[in-house]
KOLTI-108311 format. One record per residue: x, y, z of N, C-alpha, C in turn; chain. Coordinates in nm, 3 decimals. Last residue first. Example, Ala and Ser with C-alpha at 12.3 -4.5 7.8 and 13.67 -1.06 7.14 Angstrom:
# residues 2
1.285|-0.225|0.708|1.367|-0.106|0.714|1.290|0.003|0.787|A
1.319|-0.569|0.780|1.230|-0.450|0.780|1.320|-0.330|0.780|A
END
This chain:
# residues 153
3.876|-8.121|6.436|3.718|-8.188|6.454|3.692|-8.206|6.348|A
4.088|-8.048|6.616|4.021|-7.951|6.521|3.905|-8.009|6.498|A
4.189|-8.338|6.634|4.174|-8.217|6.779|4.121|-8.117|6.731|A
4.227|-8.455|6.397|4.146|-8.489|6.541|4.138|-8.403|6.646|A
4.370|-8.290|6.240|4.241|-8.321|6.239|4.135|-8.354|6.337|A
4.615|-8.328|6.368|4.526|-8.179|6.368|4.382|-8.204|6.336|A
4.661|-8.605|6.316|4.652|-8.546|6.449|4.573|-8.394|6.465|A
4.689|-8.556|6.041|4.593|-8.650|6.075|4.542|-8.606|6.281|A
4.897|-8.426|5.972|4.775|-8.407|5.984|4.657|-8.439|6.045|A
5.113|-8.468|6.304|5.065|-8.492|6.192|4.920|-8.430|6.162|A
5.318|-8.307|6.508|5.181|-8.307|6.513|5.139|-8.318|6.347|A
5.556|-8.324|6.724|5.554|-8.326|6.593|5.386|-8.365|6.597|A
5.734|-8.155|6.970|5.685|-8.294|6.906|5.602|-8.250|6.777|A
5.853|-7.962|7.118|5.976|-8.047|6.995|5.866|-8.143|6.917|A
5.803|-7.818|7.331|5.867|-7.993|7.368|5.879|-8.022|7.224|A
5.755|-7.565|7.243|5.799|-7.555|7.357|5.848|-7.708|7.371|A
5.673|-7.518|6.946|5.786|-7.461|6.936|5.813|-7.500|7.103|A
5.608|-7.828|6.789|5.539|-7.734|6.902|5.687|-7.675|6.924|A
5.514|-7.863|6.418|5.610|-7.910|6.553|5.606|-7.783|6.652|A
5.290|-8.013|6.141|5.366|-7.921|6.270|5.448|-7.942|6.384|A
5.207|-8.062|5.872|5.317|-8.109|5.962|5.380|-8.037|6.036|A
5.013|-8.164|5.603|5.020|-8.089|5.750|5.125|-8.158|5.816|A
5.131|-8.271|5.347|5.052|-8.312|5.418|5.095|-8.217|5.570|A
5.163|-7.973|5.288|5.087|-8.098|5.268|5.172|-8.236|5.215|A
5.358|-7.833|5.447|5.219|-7.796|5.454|5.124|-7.900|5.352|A
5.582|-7.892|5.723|5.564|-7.888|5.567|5.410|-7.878|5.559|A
5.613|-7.753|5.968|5.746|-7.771|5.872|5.690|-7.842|5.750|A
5.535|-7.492|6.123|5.510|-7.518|6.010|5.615|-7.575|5.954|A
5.576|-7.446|6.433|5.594|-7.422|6.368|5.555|-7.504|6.223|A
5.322|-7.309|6.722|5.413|-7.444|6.636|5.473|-7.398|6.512|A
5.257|-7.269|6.994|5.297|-7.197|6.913|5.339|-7.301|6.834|A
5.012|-7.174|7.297|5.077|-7.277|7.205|5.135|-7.188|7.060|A
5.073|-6.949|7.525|4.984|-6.944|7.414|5.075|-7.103|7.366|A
5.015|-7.069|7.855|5.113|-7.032|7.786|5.059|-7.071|7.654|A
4.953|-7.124|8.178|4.903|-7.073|8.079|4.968|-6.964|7.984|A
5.068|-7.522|8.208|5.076|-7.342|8.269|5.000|-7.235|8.159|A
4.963|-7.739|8.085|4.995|-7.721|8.260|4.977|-7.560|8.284|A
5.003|-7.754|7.828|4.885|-7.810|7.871|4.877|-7.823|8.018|A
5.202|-7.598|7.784|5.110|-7.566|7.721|5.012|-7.633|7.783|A
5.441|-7.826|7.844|5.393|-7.699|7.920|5.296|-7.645|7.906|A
5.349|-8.099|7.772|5.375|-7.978|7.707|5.354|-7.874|7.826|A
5.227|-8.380|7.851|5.351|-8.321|7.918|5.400|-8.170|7.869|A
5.083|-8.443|7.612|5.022|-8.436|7.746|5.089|-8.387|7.891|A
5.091|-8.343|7.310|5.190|-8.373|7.382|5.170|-8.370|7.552|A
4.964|-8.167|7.132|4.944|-8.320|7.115|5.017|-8.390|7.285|A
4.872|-7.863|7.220|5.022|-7.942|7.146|4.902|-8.092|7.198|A
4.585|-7.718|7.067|4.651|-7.751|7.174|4.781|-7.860|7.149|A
4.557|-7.444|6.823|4.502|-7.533|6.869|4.604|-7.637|6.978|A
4.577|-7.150|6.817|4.464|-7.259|6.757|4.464|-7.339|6.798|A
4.795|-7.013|6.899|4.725|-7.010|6.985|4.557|-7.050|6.943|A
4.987|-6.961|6.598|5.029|-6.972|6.751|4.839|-6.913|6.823|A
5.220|-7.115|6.373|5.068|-7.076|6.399|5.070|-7.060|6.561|A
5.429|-7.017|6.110|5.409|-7.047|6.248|5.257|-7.051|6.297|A
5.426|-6.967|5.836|5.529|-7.040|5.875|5.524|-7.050|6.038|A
5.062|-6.974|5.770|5.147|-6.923|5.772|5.285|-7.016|5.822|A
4.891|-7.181|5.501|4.915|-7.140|5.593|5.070|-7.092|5.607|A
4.653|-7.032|5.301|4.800|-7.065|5.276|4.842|-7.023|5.463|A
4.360|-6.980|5.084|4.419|-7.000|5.194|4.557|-7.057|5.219|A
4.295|-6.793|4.815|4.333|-6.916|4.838|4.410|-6.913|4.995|A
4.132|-6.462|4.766|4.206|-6.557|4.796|4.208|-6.715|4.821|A
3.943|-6.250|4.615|3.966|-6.372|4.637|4.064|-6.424|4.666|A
3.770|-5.973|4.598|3.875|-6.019|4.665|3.853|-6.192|4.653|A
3.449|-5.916|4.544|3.606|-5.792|4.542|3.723|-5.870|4.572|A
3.182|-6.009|4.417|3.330|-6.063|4.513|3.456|-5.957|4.461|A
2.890|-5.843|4.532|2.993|-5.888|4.402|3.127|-5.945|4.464|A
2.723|-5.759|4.652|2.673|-5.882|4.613|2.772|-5.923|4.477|A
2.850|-5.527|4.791|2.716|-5.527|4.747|2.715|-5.652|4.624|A
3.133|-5.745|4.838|3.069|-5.571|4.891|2.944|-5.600|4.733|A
3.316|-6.024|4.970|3.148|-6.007|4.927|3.113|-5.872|4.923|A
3.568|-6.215|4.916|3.534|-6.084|4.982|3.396|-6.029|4.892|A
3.623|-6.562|4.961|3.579|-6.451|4.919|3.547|-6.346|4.971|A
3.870|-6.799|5.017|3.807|-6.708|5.073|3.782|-6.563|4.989|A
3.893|-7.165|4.940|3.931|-7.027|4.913|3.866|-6.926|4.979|A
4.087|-7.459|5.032|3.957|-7.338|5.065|4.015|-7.177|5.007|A
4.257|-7.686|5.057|4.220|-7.631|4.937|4.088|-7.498|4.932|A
4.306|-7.749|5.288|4.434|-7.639|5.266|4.356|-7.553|5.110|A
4.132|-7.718|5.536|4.104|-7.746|5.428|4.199|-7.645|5.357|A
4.248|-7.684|5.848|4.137|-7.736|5.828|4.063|-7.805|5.663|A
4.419|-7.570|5.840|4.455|-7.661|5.875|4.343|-7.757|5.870|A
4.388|-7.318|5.646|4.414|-7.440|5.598|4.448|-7.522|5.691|A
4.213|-7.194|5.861|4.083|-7.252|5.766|4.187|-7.344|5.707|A
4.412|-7.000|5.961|4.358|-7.090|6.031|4.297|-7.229|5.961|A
4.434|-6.787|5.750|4.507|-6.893|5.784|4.510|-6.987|5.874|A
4.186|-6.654|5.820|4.234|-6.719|5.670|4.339|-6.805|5.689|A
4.286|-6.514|6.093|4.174|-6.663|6.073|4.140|-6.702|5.942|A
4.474|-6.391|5.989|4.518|-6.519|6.055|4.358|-6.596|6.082|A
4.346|-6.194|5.853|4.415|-6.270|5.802|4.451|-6.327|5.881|A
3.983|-6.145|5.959|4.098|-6.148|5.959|4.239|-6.242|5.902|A
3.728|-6.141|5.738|3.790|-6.253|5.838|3.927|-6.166|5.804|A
3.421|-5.919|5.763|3.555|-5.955|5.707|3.632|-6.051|5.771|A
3.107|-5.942|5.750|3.189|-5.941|5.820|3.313|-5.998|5.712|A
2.853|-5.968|5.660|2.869|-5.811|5.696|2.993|-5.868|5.785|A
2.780|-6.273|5.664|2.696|-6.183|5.632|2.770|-6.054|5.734|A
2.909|-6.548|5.572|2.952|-6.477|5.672|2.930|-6.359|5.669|A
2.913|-6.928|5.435|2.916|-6.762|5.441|2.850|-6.698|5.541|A
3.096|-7.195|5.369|3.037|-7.103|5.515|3.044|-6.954|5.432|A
3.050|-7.531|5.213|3.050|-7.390|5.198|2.997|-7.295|5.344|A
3.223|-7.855|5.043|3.133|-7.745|5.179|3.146|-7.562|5.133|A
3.161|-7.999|4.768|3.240|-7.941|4.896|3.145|-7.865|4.990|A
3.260|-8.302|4.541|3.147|-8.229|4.645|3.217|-8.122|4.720|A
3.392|-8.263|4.317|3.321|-8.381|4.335|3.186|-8.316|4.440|A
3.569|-8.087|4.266|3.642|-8.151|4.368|3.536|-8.286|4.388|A
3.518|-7.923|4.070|3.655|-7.920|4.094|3.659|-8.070|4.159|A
3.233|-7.847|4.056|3.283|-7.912|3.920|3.476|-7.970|3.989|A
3.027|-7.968|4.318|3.191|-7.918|4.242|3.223|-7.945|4.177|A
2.782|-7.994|4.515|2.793|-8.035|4.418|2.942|-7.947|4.362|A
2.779|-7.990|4.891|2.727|-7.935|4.772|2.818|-7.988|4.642|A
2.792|-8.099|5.169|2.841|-8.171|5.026|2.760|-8.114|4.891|A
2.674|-7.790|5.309|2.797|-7.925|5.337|2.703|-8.013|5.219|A
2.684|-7.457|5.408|2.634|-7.563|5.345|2.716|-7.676|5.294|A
2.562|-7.238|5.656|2.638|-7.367|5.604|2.590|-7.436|5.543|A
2.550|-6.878|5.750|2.490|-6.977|5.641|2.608|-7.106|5.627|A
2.531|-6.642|5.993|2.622|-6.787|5.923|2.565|-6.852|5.844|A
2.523|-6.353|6.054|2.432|-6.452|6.017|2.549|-6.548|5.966|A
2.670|-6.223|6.399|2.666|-6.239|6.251|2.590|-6.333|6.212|A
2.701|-6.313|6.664|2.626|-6.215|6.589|2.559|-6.212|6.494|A
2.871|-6.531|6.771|2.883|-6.463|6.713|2.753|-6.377|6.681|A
2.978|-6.857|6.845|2.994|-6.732|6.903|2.955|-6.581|6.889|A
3.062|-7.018|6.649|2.943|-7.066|6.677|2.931|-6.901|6.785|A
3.262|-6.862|6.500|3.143|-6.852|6.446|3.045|-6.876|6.548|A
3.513|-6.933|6.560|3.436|-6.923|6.697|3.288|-6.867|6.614|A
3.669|-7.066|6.386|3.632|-6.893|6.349|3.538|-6.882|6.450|A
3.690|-7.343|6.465|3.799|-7.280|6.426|3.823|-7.091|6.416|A
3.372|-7.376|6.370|3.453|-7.397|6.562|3.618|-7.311|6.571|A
3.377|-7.326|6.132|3.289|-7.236|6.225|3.338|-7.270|6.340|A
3.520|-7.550|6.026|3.560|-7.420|5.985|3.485|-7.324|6.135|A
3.419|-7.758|6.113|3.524|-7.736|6.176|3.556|-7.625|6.152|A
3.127|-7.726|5.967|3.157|-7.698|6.120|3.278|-7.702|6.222|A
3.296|-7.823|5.735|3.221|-7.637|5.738|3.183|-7.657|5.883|A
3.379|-8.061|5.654|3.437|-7.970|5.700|3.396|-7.831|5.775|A
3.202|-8.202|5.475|3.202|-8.246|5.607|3.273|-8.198|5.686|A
3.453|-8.176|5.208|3.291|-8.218|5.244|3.322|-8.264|5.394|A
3.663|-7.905|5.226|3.651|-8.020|5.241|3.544|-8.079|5.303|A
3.577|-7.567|5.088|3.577|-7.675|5.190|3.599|-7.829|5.153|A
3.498|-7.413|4.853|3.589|-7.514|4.863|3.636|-7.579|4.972|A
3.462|-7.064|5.019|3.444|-7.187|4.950|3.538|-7.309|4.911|A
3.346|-6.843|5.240|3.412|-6.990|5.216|3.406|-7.063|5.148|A
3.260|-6.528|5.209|3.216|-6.643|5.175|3.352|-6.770|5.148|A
3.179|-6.259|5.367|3.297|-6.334|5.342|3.183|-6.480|5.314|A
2.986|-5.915|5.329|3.059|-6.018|5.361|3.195|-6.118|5.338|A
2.695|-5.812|5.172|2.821|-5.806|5.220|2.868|-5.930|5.322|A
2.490|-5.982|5.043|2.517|-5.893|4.998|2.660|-5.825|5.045|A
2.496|-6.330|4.907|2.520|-6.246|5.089|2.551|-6.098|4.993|A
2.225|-6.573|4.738|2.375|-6.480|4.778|2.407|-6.344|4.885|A
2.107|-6.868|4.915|2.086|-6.676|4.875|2.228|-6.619|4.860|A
2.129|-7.172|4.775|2.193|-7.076|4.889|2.156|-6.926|4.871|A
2.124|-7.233|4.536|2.043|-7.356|4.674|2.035|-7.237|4.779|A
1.963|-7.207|4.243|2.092|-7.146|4.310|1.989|-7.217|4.475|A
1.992|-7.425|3.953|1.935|-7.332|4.073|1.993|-7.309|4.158|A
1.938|-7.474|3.619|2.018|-7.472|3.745|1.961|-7.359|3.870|A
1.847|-7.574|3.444|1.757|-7.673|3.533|1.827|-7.628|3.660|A
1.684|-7.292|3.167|1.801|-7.386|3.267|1.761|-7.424|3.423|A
1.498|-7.371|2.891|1.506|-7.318|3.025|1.612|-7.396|3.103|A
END
């Protein structure tokens, strides 16, 4: 008899997150205004990975994620994949990949940015994607991973 067990119910429709970075899956849900929402959210944080050691997991009962909030999730965990859930089978898998601009996630670094005075979407551009490395298309500054991290959570 096998000792394996399933921790989580599988979602009959939906989107399922996997491969989070452990301790990630409530930046994912602040990032997808999840906490906001309707929908049933299931989280589950340092689950067991043959890949990665441990990871997180968000699934997302009767709802599709738009492609820019798939591309949101790599600033958050470039290594996340995103499943498409129709009657309890995955139709769709992708790997998250962020886009060559991101515009109106998250706030410039830069306490003088126009962005943080007048109400004007933030926009950055993507100049290398790992290690995260953005630059605000309005004052020029440069926003390490490590910086996205901290303001993403």
């Amino acid at each position: 008899m096998s000792k394996k067990k399933l921790k989580v119910s599988a979602i009959r429709n939906g989107t399922v997150i996997d491969h989070i970075r452990p301790g990630k899956a409530f930046s994912v849900v602040k990032i997808l205004h999840l906490d906001e929402t309707d929908e049933t959210v299931t989280i589950t944080s340092r689950v067991a990975s043959k890949v990665s050691g441990t990871k997180d997991i968000v699934k997302i009962e009767d709802r599709e994620l738009l492609t820019e909030e798939v591309s949101s999730i790599a600033l958050i965990s470039p290594e996340a994949t995103v499943n498409i859930i129709k009657e309890y089978e995955v139709i769709d898998k992708r790997n998250v990949r962020l886009p060559d601009t991101i515009e109106n996630i998250l706030p410039c670094s830069n306490p003088v940015c126009i962005t943080n005075h007048e109400p004007v979407v933030t926009v950055f551009r993507v100049e290398r994607s790992r290690p995260i490395v953005l630059r605000c298309h309005y004052c020029e500054r440069t926003m390490q991973e490590k910086d996205v991290v901290k303001v993403l959570g």
